[in-house]
N, C-alpha and C positions, 0 to 999 in steps of 0.2 A: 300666276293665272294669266290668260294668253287672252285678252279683250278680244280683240279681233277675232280668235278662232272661234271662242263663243257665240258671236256675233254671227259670226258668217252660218255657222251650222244651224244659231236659234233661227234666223229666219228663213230656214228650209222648213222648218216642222209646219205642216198641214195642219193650223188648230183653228178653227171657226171659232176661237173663243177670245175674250182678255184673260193676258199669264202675267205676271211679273214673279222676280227672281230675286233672290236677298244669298249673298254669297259671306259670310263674318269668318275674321279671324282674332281673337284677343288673346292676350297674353295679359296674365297677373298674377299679383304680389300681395300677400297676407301677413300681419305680425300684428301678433295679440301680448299683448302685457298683463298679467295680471297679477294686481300686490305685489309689484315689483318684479315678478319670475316671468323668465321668456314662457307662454304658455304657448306656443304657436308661432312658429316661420314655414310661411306655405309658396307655393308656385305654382302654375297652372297655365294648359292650353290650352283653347275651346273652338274649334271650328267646324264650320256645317254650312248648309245650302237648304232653303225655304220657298219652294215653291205655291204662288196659288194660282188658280184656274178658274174661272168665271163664266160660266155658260147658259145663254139670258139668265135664266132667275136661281142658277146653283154654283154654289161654290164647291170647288174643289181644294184641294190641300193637302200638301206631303214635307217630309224633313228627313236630311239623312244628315250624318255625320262625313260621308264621304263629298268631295267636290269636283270629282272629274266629269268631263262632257257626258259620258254614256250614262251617271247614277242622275245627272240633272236632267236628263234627254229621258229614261226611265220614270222621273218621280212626275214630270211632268206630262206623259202620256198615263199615269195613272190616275194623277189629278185629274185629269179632263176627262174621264169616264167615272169617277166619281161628282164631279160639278155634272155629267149631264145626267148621273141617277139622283144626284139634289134635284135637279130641277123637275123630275118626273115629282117628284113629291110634294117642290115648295109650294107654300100659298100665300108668302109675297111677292111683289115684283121689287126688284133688282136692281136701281141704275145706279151708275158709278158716274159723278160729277167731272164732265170735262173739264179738264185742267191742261195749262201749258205744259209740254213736255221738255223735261232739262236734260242737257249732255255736261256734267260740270265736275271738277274736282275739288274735293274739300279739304281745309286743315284745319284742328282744332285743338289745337296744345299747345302748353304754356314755356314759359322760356327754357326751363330747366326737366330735360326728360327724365320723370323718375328711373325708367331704366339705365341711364346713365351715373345713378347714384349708388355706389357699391351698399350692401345690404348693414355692414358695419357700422355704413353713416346713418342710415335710418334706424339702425337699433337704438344708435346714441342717443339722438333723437328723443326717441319713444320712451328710451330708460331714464332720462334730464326730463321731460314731460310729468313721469313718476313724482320723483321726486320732487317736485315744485307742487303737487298737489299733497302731499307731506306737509304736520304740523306739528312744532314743538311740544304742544301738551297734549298730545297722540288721541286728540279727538277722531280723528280722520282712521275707520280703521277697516276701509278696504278702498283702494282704487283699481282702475280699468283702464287700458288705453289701447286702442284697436286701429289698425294705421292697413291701407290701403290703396293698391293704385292697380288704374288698367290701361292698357297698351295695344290697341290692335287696329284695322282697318277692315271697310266692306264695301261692299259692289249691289248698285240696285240697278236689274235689266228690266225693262217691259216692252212687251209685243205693240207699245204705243211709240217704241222711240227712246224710253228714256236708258239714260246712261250714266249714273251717277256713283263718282267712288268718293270715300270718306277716311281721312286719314285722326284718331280722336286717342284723347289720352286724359285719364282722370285720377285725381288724388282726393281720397279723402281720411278723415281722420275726428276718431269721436273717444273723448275720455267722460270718466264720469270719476265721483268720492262720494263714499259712506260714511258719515258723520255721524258717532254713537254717544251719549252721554245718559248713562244708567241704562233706561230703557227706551227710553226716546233715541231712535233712529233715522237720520233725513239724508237724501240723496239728490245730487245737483248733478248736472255734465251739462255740456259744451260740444259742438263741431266746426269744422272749415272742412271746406273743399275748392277744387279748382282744376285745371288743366294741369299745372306741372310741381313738381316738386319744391319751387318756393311759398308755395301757400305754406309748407312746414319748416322751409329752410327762415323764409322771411314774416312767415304770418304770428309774430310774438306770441308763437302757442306756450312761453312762459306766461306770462299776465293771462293765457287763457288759463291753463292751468291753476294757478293762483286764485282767478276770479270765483271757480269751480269751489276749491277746497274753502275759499271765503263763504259761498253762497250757502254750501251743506253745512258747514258751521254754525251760518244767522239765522240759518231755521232752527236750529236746536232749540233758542232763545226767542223764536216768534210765539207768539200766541195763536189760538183757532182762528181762523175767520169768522167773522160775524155774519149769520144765515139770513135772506130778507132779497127785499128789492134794494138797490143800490144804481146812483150812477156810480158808473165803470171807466177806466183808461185803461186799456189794453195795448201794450208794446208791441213794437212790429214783429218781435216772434211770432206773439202770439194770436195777434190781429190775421196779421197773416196763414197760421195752420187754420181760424177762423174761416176766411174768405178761401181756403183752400180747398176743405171737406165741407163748408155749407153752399159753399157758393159754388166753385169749380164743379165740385162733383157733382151737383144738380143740374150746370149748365151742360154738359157732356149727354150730347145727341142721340149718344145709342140708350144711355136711361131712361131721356125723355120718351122717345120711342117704347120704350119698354112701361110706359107708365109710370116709372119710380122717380118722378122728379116734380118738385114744386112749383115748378117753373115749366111747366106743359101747359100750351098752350098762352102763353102770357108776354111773349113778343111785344112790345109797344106799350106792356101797360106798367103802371108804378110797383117796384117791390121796395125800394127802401128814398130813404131821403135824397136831398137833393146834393146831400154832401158825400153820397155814395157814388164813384165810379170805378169800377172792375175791370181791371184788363189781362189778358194773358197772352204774352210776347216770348217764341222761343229765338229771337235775335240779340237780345239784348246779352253784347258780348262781356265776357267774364263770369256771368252769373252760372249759377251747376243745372239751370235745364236747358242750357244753350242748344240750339241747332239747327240748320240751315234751311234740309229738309226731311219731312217725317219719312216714316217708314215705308211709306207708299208714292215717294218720288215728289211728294207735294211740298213746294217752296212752303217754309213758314212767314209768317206774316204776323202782327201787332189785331189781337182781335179784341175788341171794348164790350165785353159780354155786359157790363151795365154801367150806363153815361146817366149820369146826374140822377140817379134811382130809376131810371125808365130800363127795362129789359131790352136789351140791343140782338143780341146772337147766343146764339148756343157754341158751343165747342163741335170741329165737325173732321169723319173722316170724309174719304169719298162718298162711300155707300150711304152714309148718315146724311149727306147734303144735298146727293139726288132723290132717296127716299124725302125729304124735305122741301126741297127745289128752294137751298137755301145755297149760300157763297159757303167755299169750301174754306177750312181754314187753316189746313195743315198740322192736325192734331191727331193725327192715326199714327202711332207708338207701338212697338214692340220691342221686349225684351230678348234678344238673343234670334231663336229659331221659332221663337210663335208669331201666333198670328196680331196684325195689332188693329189695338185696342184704340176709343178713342180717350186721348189721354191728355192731362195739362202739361204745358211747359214752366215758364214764370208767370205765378198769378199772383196780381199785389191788388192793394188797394190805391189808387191815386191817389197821391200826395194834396194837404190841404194848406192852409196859410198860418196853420199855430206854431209858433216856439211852445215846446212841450213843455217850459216852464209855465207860459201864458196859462196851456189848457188848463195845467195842474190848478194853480190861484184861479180860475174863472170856475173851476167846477164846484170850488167852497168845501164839500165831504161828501165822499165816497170812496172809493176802492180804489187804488192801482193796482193791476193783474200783470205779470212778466214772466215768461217763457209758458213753452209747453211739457204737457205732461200727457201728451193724447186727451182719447175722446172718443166718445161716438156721435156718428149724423144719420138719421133716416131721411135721406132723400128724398122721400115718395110725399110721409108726413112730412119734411119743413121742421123739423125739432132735431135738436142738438144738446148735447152737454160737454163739456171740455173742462179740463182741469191743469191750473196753474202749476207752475215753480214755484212763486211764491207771489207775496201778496205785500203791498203797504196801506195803511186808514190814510184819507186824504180830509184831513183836519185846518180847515181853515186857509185854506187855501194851499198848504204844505201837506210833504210825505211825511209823516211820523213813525206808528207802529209797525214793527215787521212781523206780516201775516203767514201762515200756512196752510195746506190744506185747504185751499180754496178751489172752488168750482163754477161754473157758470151751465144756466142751464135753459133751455126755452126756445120759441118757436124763428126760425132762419127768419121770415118777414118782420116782426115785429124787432128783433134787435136792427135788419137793418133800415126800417124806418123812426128807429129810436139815435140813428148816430149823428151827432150836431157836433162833431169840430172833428179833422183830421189833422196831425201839425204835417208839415212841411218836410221831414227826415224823410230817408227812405233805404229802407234796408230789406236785403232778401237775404231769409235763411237759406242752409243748404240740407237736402236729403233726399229720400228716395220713397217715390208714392205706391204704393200697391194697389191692385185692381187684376181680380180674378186668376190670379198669383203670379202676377207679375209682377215686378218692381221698375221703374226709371226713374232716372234723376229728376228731379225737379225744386224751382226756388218758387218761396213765398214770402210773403211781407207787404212792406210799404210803409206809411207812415202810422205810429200811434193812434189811436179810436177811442171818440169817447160816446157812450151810448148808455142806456136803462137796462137792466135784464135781471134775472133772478140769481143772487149766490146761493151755492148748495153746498 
């Protein structure tokens, strides 16, 4: 792709409007294991060109799969006669929050290119993965392991200047084990991710593996969870998909806008304690929501959506921060060739001052909660339910019984003005969020939580 010629041709077009231009090329890699059999070795190329158009109060919009000047020169004079028949229609106004505009190149991959690792080595891999999730008294009697990497680069133009190309490469990797005894059935998995091929070359996915086929194992042998109010310690997994889908997702500016957030209108005022503070950072290098800048040219930035329980910001793209006349924060996201969305990068909880043995002994009895197993959140209402991996009784100041089948259920403000100790760890999961069918990367966590709330 010839920068320059683009360049010189985009600013002949006659457009009385804002355009910007999304150019992607990726290249990836699939291999699926299942109960030991290659079930899948895939490969794949995906490139295309994303035009929008902005004219006052109407957008425009087109996608092709081709990328040469005249199909971009084409999608964008259609664009812009569709943004000005939006705009004969819209009945909002429109503004898009000025921001700096950046000329910059980006790299964002790990040491070891997975393309440079022949397909043989990552089978082994994957097939040694199997195995290690394998048990002598053949409790274990399905596993999984689904291995993944992508390879590409892209190009962002806008009619404002900016000039940004991205060079990005990701590995990720999710196993899980079925653990059967008579009729009792329980299921445990694990993920890593990262930029390059040592998350698997060097990320001890033995001892993940193992941990996996251990965890489905001890539930076999846990008991129900006990139903009721409880205090809780929630693990940074699962604290994290916590503050991910109740929190994040309510902060995100186009819901608020849309009415569907609990957090409409509440800017400045208390939603949780004073041991509650929220942030979401897509800089924080290493972690899998990493990146520099979103989808719309906008440098990212460390935004504190809530400091010591007071409601700080919302999550914001352009369009969401001038309809707002709020600070823009670099959180417009799209998947591939859509349009984007506003979306989280890393959202954790800040870290607190407990050693997680502390909290354990100071809570006396109640629950510990570990890992996720999904959930739902309604936004609008403030209510949520999620459900554990597993569970331990917190007897005396000790973890004792191994739980199952635990749930947590009830309204987003009250758990987080119910949270009195955060410890000090800090860990972000890896995975990929969806939102109006998209998917991107993104990490969540922080430290363990301990709070009141209903088990179901």
């Amino acid at each position: 792709m010839d920068l320059e010629y683009y360049l010189e041709k985009l600013e002949k077009l006659s457009l009385d409007a804002y355009w910007d231009i999304r150019v992607i090329n990726n290249r990836s890699n699939n291999i699926i294991v299942k109960d030991g059999e290659i079930e899948e070795i895939s490969s794949g190329k995906t490139s295309g060109v994303a035009v929008r158009v902005l004219y006052k109060n109407g957008w425009g919009y087109g996608s092709s799969h081709r990328t040469d000047f005249e199909e971009v020169k084409t999608l964008l004079e259609r664009a812009y006669r569709r943004a000005k028949l939006s705009n004969e229609h819209s009945k909002k106004r429109v503004v898009l929050k000025d921001v700096k505009v950046y000329r910059d190149r980006v790299r964002c991959q790990g040491r070891i290119n997975p393309e440079d690792v022949d397909v043989e080595e990552k089978k082994e891999y994957i097939l040694e993965t199997h195995k290690n999730l394998l048990d002598r008294e053949g409790k274990i009697v399905s596993t999984s392991v689904l291995y993944s990497d992508v390879q590409g680069n892209s190009l962002f133009l806008s009619s404002e200047g900016a000039l940004i190309r991205k060079e990005t490469s990701r590995v990720f990797m999710s196993i899980s084990a079925v653990a059967r005894e008579n009729s009792n059935i329980q299921y445990a998995s694990e993920r890593i991710g990262g930029y390059g091929f040592e998350v698997v070359k060097e990320g001890n996915i033995g001892d993940l593996a193992r941990n996996t086929r251990e965890r489905a194992i001890r539930l076999l042998g846990a008991k129900p969870c006990p139903k009721g109010e409880f205090k809780v310690v929630l693990d940074p997994e699962l604290a994290g998909v916590f503050i991910h889908e109740a929190v994040g997702h309510a902060s995100e500016a186009d819901l608020v806008l849309q009415r569907d957030s609990v957090f409409r209108d509440k800017i400045g005022e208390r939603v949780g304690s004073d041991y509650v503070t929220v942030i979401d950072n897509p800089l924080i290098e290493g972690a899998f929501g990493y990146y520099k800048y979103d989808s719309e040219g906008v440098k990212g930035r460390e935004t504190v959506i809530i400091e010591d329980g007071i409601l700080k910001s919302y999550l914001h793209s352009r369009e969401t921060a001038g309809r707002l006349n709020m600070e823009v924060t670099g959180n417009g996201r799209a998947e591939g060739l859509n349009r984007p969305l506003v979306r989280m990068s890393n959202t954790y909880i800040k870290p607190g001052d407990w050693d997680f043995e502390e909290l354990i002994e100071d809570t006396g009895n109640g629950i510990f909660l570990r890992g996720s197993r999904g959930g739902q959140v309604d936004t609008g209402k403030g209510l949520f339910q999620f459900n554990a991996v597993e569970a331990f009784l917190i007897e005396n100041g000790e973890l004792t019984t191994p739980l199952r089948d635990a749930g947590l259920s009830g309204e987003i403000m009250e758990i987080l003005h119910n949270v009195d100790g955060v410890t000090r760890e800090f860990k972000l999961s890896v995975g990929y969020c969806g939102k109006n069918g998209q998917s991107v990367p993104v990490g969540d966590g922080g430290g363990s939580i301990r709070t009141k709330t209903v088990i179901s």
